[in-house]
Backbone as JSON, one array per atom type, in Angstrom:
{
  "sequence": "XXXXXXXXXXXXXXXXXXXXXXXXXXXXXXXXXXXXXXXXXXXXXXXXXXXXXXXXXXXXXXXXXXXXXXXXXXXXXXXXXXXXXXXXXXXXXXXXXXXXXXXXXXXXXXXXXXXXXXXXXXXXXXXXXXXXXXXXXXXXXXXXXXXXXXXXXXXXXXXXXXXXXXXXXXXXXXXXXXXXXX",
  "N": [[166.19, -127.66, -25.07], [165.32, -125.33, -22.48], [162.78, -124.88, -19.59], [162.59, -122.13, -19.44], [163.59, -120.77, -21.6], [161.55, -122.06, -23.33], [159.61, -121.14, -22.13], [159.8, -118.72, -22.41], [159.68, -118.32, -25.08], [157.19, -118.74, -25.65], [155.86, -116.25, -24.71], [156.89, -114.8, -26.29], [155.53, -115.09, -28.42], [153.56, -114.29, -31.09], [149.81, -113.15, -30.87], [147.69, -115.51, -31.71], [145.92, -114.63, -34.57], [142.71, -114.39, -35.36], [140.13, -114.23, -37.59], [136.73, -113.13, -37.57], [133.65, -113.08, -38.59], [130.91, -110.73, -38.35], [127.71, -110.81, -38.55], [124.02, -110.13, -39.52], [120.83, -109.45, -39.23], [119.82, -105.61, -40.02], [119.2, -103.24, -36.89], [119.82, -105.23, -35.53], [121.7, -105.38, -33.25], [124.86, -105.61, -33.53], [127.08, -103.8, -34.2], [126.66, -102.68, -31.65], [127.44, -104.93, -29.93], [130.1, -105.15, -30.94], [130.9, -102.95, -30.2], [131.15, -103.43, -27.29], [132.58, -105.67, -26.89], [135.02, -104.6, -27.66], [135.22, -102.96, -25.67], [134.29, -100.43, -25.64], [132.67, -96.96, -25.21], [128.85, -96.8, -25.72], [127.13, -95.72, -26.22], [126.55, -93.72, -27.94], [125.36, -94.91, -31.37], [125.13, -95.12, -34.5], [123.59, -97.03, -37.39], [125.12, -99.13, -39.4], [126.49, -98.67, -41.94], [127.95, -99.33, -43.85], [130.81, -101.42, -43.3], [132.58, -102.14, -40.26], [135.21, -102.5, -38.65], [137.19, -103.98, -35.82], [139.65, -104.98, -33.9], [140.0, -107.02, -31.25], [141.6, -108.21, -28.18], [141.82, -111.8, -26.3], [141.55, -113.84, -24.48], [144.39, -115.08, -25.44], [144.22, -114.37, -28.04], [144.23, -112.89, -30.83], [141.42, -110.98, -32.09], [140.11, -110.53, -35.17], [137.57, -108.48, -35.96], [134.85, -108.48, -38.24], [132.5, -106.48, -38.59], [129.79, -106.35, -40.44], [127.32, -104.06, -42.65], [123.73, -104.76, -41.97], [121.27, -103.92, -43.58], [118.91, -104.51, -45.87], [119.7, -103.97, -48.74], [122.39, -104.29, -48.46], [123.18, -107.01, -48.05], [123.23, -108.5, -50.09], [126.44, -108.41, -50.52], [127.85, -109.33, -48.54], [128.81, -111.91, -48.87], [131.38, -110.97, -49.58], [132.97, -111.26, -48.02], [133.38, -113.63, -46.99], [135.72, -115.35, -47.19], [138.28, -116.83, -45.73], [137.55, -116.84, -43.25], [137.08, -117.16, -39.51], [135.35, -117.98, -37.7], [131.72, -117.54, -37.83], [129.59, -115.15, -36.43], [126.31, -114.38, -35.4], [123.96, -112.56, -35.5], [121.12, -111.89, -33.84], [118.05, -109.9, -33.0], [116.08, -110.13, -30.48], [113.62, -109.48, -29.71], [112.4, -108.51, -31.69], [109.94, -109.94, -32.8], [108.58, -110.13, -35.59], [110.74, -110.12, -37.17], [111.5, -112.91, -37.45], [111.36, -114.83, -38.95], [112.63, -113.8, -41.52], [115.34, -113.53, -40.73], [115.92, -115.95, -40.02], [115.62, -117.25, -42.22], [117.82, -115.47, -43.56], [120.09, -116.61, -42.14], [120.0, -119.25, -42.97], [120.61, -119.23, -45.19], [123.26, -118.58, -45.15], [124.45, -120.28, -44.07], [124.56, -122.06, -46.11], [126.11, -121.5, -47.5], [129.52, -122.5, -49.49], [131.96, -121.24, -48.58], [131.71, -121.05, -46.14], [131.68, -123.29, -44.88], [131.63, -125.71, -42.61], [132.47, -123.85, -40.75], [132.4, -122.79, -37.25], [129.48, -121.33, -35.52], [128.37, -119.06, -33.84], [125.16, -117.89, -32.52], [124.18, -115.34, -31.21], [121.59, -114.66, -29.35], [120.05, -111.47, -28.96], [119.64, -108.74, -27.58], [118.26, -109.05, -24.98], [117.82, -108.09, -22.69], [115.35, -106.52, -22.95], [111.49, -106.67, -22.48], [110.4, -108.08, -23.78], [111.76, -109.84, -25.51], [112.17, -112.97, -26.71], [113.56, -116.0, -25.22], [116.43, -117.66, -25.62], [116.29, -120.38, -26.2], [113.36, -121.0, -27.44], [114.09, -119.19, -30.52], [115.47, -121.09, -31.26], [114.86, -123.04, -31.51], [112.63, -122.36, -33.13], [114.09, -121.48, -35.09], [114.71, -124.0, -36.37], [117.68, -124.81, -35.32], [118.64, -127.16, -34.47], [118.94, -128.69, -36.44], [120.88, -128.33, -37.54], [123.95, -129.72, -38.52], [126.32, -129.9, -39.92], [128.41, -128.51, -38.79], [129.76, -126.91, -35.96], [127.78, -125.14, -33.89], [126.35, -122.91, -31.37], [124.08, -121.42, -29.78], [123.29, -117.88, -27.8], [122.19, -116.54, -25.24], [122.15, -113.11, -24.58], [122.56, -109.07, -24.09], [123.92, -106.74, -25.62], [124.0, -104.3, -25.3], [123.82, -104.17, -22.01], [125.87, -105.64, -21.36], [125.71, -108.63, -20.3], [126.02, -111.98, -20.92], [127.43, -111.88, -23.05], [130.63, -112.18, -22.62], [130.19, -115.22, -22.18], [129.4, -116.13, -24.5], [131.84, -115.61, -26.1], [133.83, -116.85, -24.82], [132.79, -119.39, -25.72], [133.34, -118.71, -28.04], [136.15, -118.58, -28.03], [136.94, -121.2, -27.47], [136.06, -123.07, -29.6], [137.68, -121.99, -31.07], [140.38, -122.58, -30.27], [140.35, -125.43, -30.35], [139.82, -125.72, -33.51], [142.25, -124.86, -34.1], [144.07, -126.58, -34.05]],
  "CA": [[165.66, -126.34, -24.75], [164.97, -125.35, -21.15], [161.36, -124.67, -19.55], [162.52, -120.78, -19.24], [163.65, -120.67, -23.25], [160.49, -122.37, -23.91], [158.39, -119.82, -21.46], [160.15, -116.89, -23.47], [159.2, -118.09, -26.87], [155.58, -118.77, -25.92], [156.02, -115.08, -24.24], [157.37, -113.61, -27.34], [155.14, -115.26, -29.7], [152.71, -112.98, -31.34], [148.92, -113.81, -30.56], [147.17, -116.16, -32.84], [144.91, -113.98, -35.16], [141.24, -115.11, -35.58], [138.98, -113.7, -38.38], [135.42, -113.25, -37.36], [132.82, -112.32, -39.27], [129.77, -110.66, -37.48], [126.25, -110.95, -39.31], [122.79, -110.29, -38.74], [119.81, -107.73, -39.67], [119.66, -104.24, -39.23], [119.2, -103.39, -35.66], [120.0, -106.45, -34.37], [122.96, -105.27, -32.25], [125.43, -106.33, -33.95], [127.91, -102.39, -33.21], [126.71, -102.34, -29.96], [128.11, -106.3, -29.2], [131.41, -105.56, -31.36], [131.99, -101.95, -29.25], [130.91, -103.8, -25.79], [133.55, -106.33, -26.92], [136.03, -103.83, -27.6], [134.98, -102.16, -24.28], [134.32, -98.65, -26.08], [131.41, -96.53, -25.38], [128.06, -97.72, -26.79], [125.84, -94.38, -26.1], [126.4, -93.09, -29.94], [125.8, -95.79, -32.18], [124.4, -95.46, -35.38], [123.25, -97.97, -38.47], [126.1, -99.28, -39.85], [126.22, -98.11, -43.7], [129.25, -100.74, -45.22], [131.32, -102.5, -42.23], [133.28, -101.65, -38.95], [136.95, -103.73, -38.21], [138.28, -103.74, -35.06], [140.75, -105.57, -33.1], [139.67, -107.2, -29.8], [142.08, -109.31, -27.36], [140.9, -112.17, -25.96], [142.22, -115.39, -24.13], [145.67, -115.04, -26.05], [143.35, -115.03, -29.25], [143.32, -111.47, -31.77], [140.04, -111.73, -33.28], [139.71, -109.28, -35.99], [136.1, -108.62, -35.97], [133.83, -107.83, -39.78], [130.9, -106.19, -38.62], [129.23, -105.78, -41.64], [126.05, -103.72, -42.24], [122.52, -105.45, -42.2], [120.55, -103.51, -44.77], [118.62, -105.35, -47.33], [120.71, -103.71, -50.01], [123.69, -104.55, -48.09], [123.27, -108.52, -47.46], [124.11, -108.96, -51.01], [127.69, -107.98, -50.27], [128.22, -110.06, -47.44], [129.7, -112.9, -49.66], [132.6, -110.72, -50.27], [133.68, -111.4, -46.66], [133.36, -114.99, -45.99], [136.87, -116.15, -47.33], [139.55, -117.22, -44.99], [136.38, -116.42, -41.67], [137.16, -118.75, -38.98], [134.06, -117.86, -36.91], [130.84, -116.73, -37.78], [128.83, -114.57, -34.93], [125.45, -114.33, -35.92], [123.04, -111.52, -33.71], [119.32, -111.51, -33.57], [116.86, -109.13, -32.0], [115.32, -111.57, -29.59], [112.55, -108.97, -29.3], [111.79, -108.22, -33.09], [109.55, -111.35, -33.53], [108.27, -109.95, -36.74], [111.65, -110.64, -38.34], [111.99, -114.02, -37.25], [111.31, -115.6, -40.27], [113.52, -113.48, -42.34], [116.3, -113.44, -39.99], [115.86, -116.95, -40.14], [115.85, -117.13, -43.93], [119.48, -115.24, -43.83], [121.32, -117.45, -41.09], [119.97, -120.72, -43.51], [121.27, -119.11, -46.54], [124.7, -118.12, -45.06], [124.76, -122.1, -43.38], [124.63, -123.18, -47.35], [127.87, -120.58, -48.06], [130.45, -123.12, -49.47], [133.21, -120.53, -48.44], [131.62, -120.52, -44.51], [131.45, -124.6, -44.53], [132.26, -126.17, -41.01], [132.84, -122.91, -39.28], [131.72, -122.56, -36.2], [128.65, -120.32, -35.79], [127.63, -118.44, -32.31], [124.57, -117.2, -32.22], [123.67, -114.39, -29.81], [120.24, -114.1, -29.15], [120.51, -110.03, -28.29], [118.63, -107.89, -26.12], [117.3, -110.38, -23.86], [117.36, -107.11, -20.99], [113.91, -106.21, -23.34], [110.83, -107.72, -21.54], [109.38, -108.97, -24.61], [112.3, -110.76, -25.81], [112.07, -114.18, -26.73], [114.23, -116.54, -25.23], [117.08, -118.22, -26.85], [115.54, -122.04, -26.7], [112.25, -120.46, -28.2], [114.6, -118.85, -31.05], [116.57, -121.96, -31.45], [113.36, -124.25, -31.77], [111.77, -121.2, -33.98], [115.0, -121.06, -36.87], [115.54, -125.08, -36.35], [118.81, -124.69, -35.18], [118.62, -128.42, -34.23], [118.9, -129.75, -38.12], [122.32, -128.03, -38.3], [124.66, -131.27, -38.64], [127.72, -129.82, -40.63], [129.21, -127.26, -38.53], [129.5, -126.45, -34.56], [127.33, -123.69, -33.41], [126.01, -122.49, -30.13], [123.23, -120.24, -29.17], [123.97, -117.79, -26.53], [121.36, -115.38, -24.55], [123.08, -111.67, -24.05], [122.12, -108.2, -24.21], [125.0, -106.24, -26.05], [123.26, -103.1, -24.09], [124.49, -104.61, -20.41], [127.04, -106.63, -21.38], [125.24, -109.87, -19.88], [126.14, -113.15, -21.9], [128.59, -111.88, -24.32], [131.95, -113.36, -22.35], [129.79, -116.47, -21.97], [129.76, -116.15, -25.9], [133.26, -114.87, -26.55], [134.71, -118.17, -24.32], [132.94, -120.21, -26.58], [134.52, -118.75, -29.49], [138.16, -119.2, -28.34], [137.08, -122.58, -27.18], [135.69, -123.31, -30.5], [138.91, -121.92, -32.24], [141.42, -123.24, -30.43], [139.88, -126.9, -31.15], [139.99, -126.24, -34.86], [143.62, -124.36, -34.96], [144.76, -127.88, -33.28]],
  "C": [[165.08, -126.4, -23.33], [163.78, -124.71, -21.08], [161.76, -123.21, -19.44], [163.01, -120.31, -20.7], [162.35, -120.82, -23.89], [159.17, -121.25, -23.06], [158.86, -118.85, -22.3], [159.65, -117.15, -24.57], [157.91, -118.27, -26.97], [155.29, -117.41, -25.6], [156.01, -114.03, -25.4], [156.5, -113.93, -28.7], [153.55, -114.47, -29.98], [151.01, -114.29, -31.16], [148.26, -114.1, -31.32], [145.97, -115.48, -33.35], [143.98, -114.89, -35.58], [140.25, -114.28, -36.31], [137.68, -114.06, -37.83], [134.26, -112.2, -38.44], [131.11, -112.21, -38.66], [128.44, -110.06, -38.34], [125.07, -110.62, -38.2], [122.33, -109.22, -39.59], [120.28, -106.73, -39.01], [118.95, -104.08, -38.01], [119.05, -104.38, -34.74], [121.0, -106.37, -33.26], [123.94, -105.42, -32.46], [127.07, -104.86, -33.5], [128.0, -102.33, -32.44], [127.82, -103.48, -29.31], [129.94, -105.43, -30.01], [131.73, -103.73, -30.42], [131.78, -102.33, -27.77], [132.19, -104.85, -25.79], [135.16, -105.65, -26.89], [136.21, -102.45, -26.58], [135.0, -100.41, -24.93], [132.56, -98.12, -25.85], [130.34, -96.92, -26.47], [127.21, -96.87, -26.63], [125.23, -93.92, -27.56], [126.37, -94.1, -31.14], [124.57, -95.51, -33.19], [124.34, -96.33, -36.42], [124.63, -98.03, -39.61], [126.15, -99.56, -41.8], [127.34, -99.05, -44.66], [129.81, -101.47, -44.09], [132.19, -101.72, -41.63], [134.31, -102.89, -38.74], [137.31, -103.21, -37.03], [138.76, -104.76, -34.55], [140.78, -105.94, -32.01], [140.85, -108.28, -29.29], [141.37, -110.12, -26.52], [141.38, -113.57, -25.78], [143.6, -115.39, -25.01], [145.68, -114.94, -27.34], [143.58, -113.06, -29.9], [142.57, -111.64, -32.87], [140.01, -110.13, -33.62], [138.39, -109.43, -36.34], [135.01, -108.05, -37.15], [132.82, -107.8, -38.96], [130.27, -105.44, -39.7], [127.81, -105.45, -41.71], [125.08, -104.59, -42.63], [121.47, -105.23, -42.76], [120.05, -104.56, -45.72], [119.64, -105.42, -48.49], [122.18, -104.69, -49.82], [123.98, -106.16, -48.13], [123.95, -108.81, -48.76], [125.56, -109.14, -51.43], [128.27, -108.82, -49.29], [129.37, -111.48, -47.55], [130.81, -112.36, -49.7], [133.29, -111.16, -49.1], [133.58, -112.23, -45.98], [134.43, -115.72, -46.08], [137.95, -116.03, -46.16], [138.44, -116.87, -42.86], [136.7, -117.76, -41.08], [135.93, -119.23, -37.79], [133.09, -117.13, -37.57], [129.77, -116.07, -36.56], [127.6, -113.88, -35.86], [124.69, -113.68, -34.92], [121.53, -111.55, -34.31], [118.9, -110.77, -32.88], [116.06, -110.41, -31.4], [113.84, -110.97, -29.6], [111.73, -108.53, -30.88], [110.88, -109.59, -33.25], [108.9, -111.48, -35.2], [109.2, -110.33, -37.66], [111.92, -111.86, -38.26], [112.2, -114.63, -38.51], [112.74, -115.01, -41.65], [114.78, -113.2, -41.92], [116.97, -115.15, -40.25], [116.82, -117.39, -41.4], [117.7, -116.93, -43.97], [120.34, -116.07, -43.2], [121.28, -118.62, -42.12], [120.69, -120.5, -45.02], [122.71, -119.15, -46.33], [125.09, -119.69, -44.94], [125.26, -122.44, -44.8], [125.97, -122.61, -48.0], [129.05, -121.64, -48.17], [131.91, -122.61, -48.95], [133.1, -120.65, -46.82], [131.19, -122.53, -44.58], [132.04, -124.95, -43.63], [133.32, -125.01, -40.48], [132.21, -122.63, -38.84], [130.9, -121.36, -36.19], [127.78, -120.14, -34.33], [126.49, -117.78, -32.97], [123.66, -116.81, -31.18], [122.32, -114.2, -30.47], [120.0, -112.79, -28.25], [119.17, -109.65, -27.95], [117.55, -108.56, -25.46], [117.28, -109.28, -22.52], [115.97, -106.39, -21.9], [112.58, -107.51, -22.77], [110.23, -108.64, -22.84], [110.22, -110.04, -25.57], [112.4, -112.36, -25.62], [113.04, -115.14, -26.11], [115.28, -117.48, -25.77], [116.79, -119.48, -27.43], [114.54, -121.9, -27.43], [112.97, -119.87, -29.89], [115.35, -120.25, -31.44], [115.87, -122.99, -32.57], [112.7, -123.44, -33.04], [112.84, -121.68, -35.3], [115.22, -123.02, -36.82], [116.66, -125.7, -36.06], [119.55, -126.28, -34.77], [118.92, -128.92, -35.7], [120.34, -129.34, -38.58], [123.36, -128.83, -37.92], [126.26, -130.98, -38.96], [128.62, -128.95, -40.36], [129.05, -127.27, -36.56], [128.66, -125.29, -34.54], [126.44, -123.76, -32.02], [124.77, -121.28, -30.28], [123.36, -119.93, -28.28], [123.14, -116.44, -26.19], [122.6, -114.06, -24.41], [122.12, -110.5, -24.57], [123.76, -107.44, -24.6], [124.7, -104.68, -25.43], [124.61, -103.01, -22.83], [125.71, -105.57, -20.33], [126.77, -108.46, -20.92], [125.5, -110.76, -21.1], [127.06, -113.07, -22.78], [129.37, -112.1, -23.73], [131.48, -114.12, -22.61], [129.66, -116.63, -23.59], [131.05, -116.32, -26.77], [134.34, -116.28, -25.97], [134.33, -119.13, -25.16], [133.54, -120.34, -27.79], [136.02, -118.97, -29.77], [138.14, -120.41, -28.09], [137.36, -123.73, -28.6], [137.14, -122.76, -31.98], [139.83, -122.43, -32.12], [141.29, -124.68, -30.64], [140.05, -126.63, -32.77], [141.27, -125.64, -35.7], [144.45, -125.92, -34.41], [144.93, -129.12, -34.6]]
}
């Protein structure tokens, strides 16, 4: 096979789909990041009542994106949508410090999800363009994020607002996928 047969069939071959599943509390950002990702207006966004799918391109990568809502009620549901996830994207309010703890709480419960075992897990520490937002090492150090042994994950400053930090997020996730489609 010649290098211009083999350029056409990498050309013609369809782009490797990537399940993501995007977590977090209510108003953590979590709409705003998945329509800043999918470059769509972010003026009108309201509280997401069951889950939002869309379809982002991305390094040669189509990540189908579960943004599922962050309601109390709702978390219980969240299980239904961890089978076949090859990323989890996890969002915090950097500036809520009141929820820390129970924000916390949910990321350590999802970690113990036998269905979400050794997949990679970004988490954005969001609206870092608020002055009172915590920083992501302060957040990191705060949930322990250091004791997590059995999985890759990243913490990654952004504001889903301004767009700041989410590529620098989004590269780690194709980095982080194409290492474990290999």
């Amino acid at each position: 096979m010649g290098l211009l047969s083999i350029l056409r069939k990498l050309k013609s071959a369809p782009d490797q789909e990537v399940r993501i599943l995007l977590l977090g509390l209510d108003n953590a950002g979590k709409t705003t990041l998945l329509k800043q990702l999918a470059s769509e207006d972010i003026s009108h966004i309201t509280p997401t009542q069951g889950f939002n799918i869309k379809s982002v391109q991305s390094q040669g990568f189509k990540l189908n994106v579960w943004d599922i809502g962050g309601q109390r009620k709702i978390r219980p549901y969240w299980r239904n949508y961890f089978e076949n996830t090859d990323i989890l994207i996890y969002v915090i309010d950097s500036a809520d410090r009141k929820r820390f703890e129970e924000t916390g709480q949910e990321l350590a419960e999802l970690l113990e999800e036998e269905k979400l075992s050794c997949v990679p897990v970004l988490i954005f520490a969001n609206k870092q363009d608020l002055l009172t937002a915590a920083p992501a090492s302060e957040i990191a150090e705060g949930l322990n994020l250091h004791t997590i042994h059995d999985c890759i994950w990243q913490i990654q400053s952004c504001s889903a607002l301004t767009g700041e930090g989410v590529q620098d997020g989004m590269n780690w996730v194709c980095k982080n996928v194409n290492a474990k489609k290999k």
